[in-house]
Each structure stands twice: as C-alpha cells, then as structure tokens.
Backbone as a printed PyTorch tensor [residue, N CA C, xyz], in Angstrom:
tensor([[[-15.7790,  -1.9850,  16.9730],
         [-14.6610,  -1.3900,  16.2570],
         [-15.1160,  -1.0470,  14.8380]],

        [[-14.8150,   0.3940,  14.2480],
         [-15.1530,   0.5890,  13.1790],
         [-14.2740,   0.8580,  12.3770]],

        [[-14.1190,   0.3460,  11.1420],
         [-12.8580,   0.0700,   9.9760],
         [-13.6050,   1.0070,   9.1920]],

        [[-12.9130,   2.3910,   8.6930],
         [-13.4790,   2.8420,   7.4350],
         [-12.3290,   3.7150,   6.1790]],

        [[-12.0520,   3.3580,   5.3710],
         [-11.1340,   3.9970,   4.2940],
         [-11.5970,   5.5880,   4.0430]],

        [[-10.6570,   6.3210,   3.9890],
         [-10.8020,   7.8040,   3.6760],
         [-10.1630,   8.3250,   2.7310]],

        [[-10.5240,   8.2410,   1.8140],
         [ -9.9620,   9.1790,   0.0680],
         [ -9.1400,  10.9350,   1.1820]],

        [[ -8.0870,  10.4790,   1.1410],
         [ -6.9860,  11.9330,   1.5660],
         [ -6.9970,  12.7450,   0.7660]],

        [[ -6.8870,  14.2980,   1.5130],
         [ -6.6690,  15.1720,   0.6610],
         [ -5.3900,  16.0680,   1.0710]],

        [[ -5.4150,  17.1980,   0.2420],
         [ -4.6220,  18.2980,   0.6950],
         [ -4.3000,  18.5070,   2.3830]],

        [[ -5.4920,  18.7950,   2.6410],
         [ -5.7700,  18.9220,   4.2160],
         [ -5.4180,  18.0500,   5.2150]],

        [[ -5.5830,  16.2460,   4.6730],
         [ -5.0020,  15.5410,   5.6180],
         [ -4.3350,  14.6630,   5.4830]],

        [[ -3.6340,  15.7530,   4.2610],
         [ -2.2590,  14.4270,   3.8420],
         [ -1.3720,  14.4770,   4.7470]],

        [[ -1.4380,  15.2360,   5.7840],
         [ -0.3300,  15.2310,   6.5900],
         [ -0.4680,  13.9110,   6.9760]],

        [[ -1.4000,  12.7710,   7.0890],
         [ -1.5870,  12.0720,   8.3430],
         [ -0.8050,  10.8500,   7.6080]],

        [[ -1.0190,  10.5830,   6.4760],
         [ -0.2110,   9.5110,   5.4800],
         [  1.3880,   9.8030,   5.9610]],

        [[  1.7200,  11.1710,   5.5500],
         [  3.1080,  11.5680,   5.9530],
         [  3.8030,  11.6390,   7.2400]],

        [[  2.4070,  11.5770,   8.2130],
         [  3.4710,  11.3500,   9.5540],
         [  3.7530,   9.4690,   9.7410]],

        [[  2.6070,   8.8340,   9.0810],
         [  2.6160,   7.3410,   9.0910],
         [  4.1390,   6.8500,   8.1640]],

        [[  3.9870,   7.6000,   7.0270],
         [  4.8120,   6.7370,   5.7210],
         [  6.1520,   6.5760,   6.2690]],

        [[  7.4420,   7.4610,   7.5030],
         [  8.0630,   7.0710,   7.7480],
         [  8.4200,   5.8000,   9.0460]],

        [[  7.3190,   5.4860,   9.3910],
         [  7.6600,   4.1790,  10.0680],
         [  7.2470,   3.1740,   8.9710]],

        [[  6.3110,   3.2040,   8.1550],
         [  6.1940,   2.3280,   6.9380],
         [  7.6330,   1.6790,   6.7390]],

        [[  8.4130,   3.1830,   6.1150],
         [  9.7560,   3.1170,   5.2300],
         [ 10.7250,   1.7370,   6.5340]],

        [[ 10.3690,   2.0380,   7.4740],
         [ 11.2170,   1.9290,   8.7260],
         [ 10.6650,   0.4280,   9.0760]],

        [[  9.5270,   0.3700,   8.4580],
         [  9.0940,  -1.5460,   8.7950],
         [  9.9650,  -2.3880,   7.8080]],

        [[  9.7670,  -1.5140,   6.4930],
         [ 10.0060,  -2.0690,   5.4370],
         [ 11.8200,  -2.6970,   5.5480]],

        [[ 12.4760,  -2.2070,   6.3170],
         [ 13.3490,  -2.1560,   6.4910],
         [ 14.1130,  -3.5840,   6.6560]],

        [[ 13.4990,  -3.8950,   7.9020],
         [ 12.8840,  -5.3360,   8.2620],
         [ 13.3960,  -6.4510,   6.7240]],

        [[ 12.6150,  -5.9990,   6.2270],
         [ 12.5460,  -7.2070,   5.0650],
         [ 13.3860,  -6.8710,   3.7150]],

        [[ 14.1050,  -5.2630,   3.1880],
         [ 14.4780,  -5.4380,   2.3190],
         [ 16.0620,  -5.0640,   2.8630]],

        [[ 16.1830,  -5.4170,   4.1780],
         [ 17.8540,  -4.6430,   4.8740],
         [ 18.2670,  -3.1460,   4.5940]],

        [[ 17.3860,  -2.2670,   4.4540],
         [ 17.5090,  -0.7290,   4.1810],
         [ 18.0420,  -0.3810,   5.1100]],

        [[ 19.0010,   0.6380,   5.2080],
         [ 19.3930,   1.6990,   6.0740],
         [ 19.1510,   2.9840,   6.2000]],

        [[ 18.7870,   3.7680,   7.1330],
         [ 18.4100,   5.1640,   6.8850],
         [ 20.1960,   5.7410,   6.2100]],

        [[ 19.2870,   6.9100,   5.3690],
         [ 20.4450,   7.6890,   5.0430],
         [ 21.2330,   8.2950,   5.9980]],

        [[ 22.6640,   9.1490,   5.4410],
         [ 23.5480,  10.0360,   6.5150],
         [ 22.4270,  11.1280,   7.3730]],

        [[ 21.4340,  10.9770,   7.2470],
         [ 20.4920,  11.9340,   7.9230],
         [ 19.5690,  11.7030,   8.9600]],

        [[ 19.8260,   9.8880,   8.7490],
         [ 18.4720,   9.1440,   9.8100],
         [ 17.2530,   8.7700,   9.3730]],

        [[ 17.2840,   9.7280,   7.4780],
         [ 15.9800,   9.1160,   6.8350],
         [ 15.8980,   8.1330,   6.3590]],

        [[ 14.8610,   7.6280,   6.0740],
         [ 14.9460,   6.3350,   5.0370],
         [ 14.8970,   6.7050,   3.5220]],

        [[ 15.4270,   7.0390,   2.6440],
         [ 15.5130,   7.6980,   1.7920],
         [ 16.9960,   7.7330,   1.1070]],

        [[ 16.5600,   7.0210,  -0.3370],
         [ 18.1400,   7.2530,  -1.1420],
         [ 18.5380,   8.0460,  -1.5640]],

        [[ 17.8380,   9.5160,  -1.6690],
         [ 18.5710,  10.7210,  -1.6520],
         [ 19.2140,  11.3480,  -0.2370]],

        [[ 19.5290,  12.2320,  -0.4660],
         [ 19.9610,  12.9840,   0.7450],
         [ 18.9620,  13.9290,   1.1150]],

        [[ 17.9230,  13.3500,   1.2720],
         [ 16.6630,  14.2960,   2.2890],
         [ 16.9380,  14.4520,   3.6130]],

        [[ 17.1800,  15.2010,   4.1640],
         [ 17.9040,  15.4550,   5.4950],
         [ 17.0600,  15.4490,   6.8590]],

        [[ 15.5290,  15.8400,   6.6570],
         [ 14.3710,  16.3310,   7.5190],
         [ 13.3220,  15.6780,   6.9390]],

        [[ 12.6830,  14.7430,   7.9290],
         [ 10.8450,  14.7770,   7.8360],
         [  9.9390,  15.4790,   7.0380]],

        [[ 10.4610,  16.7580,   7.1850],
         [  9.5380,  17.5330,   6.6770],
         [  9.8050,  17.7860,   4.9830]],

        [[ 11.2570,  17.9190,   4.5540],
         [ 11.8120,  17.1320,   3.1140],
         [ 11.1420,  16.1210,   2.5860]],

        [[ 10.8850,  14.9220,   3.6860],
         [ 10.1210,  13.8890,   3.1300],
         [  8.8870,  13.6980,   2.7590]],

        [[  7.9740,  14.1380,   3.8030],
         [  6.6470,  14.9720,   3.1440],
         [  6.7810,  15.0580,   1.5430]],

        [[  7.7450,  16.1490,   1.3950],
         [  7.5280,  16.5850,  -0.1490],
         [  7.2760,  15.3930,  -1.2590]],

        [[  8.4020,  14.5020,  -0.7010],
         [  8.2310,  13.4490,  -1.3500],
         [  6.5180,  12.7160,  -1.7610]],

        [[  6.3770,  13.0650,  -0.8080],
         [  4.7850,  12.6350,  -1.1520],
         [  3.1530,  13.4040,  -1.9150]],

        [[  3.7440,  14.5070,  -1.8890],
         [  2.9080,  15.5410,  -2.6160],
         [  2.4750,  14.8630,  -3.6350]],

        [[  3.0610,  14.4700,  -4.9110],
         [  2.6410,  13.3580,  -5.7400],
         [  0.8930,  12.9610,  -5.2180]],

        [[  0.9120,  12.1140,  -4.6230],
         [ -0.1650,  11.5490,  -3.9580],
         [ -1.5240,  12.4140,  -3.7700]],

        [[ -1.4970,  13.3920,  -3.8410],
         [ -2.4550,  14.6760,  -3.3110],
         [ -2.3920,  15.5930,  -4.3530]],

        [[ -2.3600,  15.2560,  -6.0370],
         [ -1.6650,  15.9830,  -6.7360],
         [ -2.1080,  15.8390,  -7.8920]],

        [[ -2.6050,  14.3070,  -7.9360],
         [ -3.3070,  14.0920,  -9.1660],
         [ -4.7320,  12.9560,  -9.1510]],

        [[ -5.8540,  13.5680,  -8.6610],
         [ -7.0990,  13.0330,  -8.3890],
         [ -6.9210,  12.2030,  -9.4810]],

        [[ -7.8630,  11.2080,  -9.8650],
         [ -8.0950,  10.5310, -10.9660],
         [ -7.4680,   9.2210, -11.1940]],

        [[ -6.1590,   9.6830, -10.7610],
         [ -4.9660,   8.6340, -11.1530],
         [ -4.3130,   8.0400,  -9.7530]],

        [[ -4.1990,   9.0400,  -8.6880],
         [ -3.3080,   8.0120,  -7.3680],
         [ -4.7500,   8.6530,  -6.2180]],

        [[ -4.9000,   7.7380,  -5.6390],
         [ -5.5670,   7.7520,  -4.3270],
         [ -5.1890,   7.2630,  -3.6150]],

        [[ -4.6380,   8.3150,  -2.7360],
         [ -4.4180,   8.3060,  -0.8410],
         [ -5.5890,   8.0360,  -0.1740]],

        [[ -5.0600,   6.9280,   0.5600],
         [ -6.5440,   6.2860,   1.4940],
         [ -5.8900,   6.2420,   2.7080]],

        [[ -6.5260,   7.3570,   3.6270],
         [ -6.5370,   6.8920,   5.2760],
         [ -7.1960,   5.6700,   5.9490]],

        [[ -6.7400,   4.7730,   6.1780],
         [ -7.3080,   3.4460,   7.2100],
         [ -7.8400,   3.9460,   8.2750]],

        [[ -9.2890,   4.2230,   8.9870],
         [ -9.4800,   4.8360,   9.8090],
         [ -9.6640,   3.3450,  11.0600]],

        [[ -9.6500,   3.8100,  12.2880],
         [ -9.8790,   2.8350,  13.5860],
         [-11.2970,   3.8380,  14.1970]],

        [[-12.4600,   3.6520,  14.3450],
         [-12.9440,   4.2060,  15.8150],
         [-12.2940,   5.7260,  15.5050]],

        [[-12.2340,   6.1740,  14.3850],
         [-12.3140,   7.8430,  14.2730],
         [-10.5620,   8.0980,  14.2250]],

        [[ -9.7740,   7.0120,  14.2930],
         [ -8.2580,   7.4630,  14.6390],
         [ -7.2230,   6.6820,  13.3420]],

        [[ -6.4670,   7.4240,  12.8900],
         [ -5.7700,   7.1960,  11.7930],
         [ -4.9780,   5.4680,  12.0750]],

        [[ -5.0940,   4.8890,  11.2330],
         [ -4.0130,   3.5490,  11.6080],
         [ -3.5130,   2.9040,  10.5300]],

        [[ -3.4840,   3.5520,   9.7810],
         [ -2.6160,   2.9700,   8.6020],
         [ -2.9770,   3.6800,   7.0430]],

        [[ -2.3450,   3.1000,   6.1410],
         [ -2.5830,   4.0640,   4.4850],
         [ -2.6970,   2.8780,   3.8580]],

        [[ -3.1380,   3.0300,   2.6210],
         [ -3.4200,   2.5420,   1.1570],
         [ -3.2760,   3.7590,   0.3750]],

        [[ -1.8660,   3.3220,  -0.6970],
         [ -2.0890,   4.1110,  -1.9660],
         [ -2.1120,   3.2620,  -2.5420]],

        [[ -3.1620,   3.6320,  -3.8430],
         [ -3.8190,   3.2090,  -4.9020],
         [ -3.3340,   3.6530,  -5.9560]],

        [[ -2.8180,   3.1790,  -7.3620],
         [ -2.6810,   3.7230,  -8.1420],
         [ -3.2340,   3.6520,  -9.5290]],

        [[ -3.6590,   4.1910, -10.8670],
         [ -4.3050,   3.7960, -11.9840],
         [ -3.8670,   4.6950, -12.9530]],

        [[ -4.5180,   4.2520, -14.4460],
         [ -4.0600,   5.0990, -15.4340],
         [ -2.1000,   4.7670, -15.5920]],

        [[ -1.5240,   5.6570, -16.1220],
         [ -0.4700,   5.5970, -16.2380],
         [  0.4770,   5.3640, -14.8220]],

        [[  0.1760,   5.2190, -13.6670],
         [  0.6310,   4.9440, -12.6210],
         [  0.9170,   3.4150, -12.0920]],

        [[ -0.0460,   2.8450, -13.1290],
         [ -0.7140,   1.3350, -12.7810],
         [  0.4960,   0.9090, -14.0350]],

        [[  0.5620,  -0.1470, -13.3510],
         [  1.8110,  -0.8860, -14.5000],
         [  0.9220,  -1.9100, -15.8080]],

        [[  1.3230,  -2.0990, -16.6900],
         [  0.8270,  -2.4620, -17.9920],
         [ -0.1540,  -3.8970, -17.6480]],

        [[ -1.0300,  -3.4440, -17.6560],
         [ -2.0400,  -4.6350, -17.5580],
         [ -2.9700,  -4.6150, -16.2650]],

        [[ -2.9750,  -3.4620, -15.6410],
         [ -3.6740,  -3.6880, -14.5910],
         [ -4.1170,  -2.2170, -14.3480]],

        [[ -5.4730,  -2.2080, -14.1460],
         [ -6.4560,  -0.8760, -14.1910],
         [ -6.2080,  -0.4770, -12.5280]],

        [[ -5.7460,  -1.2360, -12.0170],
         [ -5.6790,  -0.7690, -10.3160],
         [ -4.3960,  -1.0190, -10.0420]],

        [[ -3.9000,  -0.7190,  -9.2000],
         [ -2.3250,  -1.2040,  -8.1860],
         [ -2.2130,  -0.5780,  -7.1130]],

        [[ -2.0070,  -1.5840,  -6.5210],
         [ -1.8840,  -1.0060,  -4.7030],
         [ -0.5080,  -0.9410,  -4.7210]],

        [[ -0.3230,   0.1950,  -4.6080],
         [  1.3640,   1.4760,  -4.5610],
         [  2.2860,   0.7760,  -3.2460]],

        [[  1.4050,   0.9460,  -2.3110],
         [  1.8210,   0.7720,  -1.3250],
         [  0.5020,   0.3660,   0.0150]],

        [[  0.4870,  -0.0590,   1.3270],
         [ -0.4910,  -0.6340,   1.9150],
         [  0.5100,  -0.5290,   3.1630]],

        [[  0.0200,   0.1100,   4.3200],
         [  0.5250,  -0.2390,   5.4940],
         [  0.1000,   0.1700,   6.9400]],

        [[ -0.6240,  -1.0910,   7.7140],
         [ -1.0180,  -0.8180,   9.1490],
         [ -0.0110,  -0.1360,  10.4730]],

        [[ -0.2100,   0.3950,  11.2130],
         [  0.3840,   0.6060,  12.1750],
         [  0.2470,  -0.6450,  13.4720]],

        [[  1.3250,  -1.1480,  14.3560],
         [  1.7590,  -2.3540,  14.4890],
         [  0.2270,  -2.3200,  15.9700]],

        [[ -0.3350,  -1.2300,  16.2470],
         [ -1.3810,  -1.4540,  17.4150],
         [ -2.4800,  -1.9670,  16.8840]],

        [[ -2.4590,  -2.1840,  15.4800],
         [ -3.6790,  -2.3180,  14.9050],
         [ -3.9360,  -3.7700,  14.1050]],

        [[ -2.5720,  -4.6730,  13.8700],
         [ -2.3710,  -5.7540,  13.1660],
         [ -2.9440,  -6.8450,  13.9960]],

        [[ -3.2190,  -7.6820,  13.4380],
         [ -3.3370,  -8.9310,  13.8280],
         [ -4.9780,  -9.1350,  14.1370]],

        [[ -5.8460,  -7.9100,  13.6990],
         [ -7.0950,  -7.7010,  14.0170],
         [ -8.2350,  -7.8500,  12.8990]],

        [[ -7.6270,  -7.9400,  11.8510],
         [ -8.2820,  -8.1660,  10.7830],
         [ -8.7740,  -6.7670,  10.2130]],

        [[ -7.8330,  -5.7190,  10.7030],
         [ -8.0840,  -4.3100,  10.1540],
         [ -7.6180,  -4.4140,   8.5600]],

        [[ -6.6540,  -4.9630,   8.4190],
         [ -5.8780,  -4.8720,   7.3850],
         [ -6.9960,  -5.3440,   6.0730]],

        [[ -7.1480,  -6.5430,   6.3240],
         [ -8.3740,  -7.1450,   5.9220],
         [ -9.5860,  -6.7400,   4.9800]],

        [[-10.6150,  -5.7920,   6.5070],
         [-11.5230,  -4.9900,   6.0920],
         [-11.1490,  -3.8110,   5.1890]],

        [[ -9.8850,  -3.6500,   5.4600],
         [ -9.7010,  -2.3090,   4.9300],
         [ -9.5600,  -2.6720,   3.3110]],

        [[ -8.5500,  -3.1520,   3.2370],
         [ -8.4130,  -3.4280,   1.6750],
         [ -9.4020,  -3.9750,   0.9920]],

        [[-10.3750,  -4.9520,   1.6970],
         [-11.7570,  -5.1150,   0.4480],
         [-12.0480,  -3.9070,   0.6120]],

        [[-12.8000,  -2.6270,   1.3270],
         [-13.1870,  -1.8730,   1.1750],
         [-12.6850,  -0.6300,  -0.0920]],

        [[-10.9700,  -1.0790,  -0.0990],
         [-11.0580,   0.0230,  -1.1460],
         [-11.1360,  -0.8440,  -2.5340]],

        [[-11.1240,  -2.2140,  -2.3180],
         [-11.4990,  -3.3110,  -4.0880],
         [-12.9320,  -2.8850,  -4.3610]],

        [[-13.6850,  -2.6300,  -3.3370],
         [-14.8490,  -2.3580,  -3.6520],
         [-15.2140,  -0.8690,  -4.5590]],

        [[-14.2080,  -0.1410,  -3.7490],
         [-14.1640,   1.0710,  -4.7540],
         [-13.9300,   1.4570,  -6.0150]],

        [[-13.0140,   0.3760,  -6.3300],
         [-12.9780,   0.3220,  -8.3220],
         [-13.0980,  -0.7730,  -8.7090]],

        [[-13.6800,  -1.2340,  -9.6910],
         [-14.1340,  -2.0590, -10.5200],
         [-12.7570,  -2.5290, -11.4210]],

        [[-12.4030,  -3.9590, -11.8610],
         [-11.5060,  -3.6530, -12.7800],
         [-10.0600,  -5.2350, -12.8410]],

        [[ -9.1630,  -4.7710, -13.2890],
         [ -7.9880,  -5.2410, -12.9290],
         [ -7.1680,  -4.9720, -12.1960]],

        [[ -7.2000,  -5.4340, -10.5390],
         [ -6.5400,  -5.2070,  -9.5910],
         [ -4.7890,  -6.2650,  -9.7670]],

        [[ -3.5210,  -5.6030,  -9.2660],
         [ -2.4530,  -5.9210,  -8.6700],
         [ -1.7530,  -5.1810,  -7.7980]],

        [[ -1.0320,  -6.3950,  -7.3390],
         [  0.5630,  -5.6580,  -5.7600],
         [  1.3540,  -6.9680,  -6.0990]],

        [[  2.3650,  -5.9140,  -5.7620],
         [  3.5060,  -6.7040,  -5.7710],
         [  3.9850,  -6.6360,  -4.0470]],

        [[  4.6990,  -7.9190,  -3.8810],
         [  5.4020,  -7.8700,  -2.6780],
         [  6.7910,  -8.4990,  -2.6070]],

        [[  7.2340,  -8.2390,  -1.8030],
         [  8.9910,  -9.7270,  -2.3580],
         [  8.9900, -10.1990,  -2.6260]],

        [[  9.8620, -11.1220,  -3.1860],
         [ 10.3100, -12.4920,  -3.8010],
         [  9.6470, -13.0480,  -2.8210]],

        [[  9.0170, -14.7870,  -2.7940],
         [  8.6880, -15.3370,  -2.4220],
         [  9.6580, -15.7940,  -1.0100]],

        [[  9.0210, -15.6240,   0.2110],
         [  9.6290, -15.7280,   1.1660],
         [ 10.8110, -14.8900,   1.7670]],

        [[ 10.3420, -13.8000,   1.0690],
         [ 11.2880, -12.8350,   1.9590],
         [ 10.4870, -11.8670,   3.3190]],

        [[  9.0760, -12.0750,   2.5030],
         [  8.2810, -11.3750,   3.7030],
         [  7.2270, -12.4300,   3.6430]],

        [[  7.0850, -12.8130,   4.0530],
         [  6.1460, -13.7720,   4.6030],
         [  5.2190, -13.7270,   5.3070]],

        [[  4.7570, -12.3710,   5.7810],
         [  3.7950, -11.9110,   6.9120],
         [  3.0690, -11.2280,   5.6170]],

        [[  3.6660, -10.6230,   4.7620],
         [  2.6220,  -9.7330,   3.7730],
         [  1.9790, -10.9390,   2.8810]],

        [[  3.2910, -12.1080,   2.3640],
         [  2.6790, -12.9030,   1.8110],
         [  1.3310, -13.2810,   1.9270]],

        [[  1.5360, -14.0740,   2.9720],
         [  0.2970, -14.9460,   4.0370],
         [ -0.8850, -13.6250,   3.8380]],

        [[ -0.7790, -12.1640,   4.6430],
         [ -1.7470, -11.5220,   4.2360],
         [ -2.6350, -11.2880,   3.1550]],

        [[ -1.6430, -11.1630,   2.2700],
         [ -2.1690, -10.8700,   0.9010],
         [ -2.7820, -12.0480,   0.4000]],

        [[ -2.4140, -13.4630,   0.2700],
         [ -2.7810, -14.1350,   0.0110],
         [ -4.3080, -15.0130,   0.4660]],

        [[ -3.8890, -14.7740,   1.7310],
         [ -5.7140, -14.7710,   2.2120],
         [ -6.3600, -13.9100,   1.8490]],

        [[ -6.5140, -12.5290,   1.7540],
         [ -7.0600, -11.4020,   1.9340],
         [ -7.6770, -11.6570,   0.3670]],

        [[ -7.3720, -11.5850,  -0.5730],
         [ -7.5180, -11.7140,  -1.9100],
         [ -8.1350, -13.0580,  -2.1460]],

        [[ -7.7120, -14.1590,  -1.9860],
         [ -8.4590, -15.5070,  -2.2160],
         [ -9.6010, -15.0230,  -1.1820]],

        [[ -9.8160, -14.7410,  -0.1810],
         [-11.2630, -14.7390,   0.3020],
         [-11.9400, -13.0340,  -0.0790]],

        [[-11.4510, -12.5930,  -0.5900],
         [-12.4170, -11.3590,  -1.5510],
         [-12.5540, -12.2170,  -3.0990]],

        [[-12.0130, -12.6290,  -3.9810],
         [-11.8150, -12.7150,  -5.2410],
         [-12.4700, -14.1060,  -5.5510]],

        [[-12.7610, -14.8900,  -4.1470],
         [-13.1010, -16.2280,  -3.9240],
         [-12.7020, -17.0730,  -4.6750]],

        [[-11.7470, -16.8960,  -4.8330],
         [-10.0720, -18.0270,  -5.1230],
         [-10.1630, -17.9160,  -6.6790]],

        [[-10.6290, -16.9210,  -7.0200],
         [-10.3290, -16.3640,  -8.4720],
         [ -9.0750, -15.5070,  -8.9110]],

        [[ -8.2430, -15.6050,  -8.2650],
         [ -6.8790, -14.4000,  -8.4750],
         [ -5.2840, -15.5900,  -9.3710]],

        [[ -4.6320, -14.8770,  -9.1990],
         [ -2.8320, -15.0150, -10.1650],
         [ -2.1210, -14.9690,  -9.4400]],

        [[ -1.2020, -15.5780,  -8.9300],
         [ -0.3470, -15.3860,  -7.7160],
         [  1.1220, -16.2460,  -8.6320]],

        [[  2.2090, -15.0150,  -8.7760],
         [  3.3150, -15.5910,  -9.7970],
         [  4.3180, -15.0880,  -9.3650]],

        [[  5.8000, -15.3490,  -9.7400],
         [  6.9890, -14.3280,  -9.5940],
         [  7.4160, -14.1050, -10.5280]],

        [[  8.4350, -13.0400, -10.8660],
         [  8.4200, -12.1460, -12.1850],
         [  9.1010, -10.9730, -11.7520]],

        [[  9.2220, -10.5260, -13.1660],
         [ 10.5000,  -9.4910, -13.0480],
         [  9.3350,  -8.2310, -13.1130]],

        [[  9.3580,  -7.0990, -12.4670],
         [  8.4220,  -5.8260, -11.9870],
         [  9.4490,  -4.6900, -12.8790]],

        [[  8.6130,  -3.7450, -12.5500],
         [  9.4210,  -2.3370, -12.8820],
         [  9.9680,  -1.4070, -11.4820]],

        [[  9.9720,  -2.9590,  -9.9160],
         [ 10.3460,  -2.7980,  -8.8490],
         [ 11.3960,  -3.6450,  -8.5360]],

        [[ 11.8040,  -4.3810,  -9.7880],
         [ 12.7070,  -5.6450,  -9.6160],
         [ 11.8900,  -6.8360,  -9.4890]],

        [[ 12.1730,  -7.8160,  -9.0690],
         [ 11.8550,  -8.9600,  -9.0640],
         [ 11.0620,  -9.4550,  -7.8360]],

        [[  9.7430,  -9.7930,  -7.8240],
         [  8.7400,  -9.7920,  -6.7270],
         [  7.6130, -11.4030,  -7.1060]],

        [[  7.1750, -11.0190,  -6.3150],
         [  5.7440, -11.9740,  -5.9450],
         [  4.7410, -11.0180,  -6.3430]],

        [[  3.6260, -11.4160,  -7.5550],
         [  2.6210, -10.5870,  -8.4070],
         [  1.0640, -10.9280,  -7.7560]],

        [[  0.2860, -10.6600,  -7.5730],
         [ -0.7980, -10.8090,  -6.6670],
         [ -1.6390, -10.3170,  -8.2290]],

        [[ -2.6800, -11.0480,  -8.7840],
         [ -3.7030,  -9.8550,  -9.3730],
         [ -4.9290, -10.5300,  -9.5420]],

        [[ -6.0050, -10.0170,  -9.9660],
         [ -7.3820, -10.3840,  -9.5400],
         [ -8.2760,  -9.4210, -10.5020]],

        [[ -9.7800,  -9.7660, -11.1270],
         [-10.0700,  -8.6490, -11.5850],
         [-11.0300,  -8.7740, -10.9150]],

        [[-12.0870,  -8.2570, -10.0710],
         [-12.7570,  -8.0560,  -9.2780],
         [-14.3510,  -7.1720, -10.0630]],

        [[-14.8070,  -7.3070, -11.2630],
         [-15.7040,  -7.3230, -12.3260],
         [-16.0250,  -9.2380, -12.5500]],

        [[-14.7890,  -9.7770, -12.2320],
         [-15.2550, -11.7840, -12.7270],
         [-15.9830, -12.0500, -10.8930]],

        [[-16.0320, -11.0560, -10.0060],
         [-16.5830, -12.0360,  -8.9940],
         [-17.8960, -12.0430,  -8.3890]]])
C-alpha cells in the first residue's frame, strides 16, 4: 500500500471538492449540524454542490499561504489535508492544519498517520489543530494525539482554550526542536 500527499491544484481541486462534502457530513456526527433548507451542509443558503465548490476556490487561490493536499491510496484519492500559513495560520503558529479528513474505506489503517507526518515533514516550523472540546470527538482526539506524540516524540502542547473557532482542544508542536 502506498500513502503519498499531493500539493492540489487548479486542475484537481475538483477531487478535495467532491470529498469536502462528506467531510462536512462526518463532521456532523460530532458538532450536531444539520444540512441547510437545500440538503447542504452549509450556513448559508448554497443550494447545489456545485455552489459549494465555490466555497473552496480559496484553497487553489493563494500558493504560498493555504495548501490543498490530496491523501493519495495506491494512485486513488482518499482523503484531504488543508494546510494553512502566513496570515491564515492563527497568531503563534507558522503552520495550521485547516482541516484533515480520511474517507471511512481507508481509516483504521494507519493512512491517516502516514499521511500527516508526511505533510510535517513538508514545513519546518510551528505546527497547530484544533479539534473539540475535550471529549466531544474522541476518535480525532486519540488520533491526533498519538499521531503527534509519536512524530514530535512527546515534544508537543496539548491544552483547551478559547480559538478564533470557539472553544477547542489545541494540539501544537514545533517540529525544527525534533
């Protein structure tokens, strides 16, 4: 099995965008979201899939600062990492993982895993993510929390705190101390 991260572009941002609405739709799960009057997951009134897309252009829009990462399987799309930095990255941290999410054929395999050291490896720096309040998701917890203590080799910050996402569980690490 081969795990490899792919810097997205124009061309295959579609593949983030056909993934990001079951993302929205896992996420659901854990923060009690409802799709809008339209079936989207979305607090505007985006009515169509293809509306939602737009939403994501952002991502494919400004090299430098957000990187779209395809999770590849054996040549086949299975999940995203956005990355974010610069003014995207919240105050104190040169990296931030935006968002992170496997598709459910692919979990439990240690894709998730490989994948995310692979993109720590890609920048140097002050890495964070935020995830829920403590014990509201508990599957990302547990992930994240291994995943990072065995990259960072139990050098990381693990706190709760008020975000510019509300109030979460803070993950951060600088990955230059390891």
């Amino acid at each position: 099995m081969e795990v490899r991260v792919v810097l997205a572009n124009e061309e295959n941002a579609n593949i983030i965008k056909n993934i990001y609405p079951l993302y929205l739709h896992d996420l659901s799960e854990v923060y009690g979201n409802v799709p809008n009057e339209y079936g989207i997951y979305e607090d505007e009134s985006i009515k169509t899939l293809a509306e939602q897309y737009d939403v994501q252009n952002i991502w494919f829009q400004k090299p430098n600062l957000l990187f779209p990462f395809i999770i590849m399987v054996d040549g086949k799309p299975a999940g995203f990492d956005l990355v974010s930095t610069g003014e995207y990255a919240p105050k104190g941290m040169d990296y931030y993982v935006y968002e992170f999410f496997l598709l459910r054929p692919y979990r439990g395999k240690d894709i998730a895993s490989i994948a995310a050291k692979q993109i720590f490896d890609k920048f140097l720096g002050k890495w964070g993510l935020y995830v829920a309040p403590s014990g509201t998701n508990l599957r990302a917890e547990k992930f994240w929390r291994k995943t990072i203590n065995d990259y960072a080799k139990g050098k990381f910050e693990e706190k709760n705190g008020q975000t510019f996402d509300g109030y979460k569980l803070i993950f951060t690490f600088d990955n230059t101390q390891i």
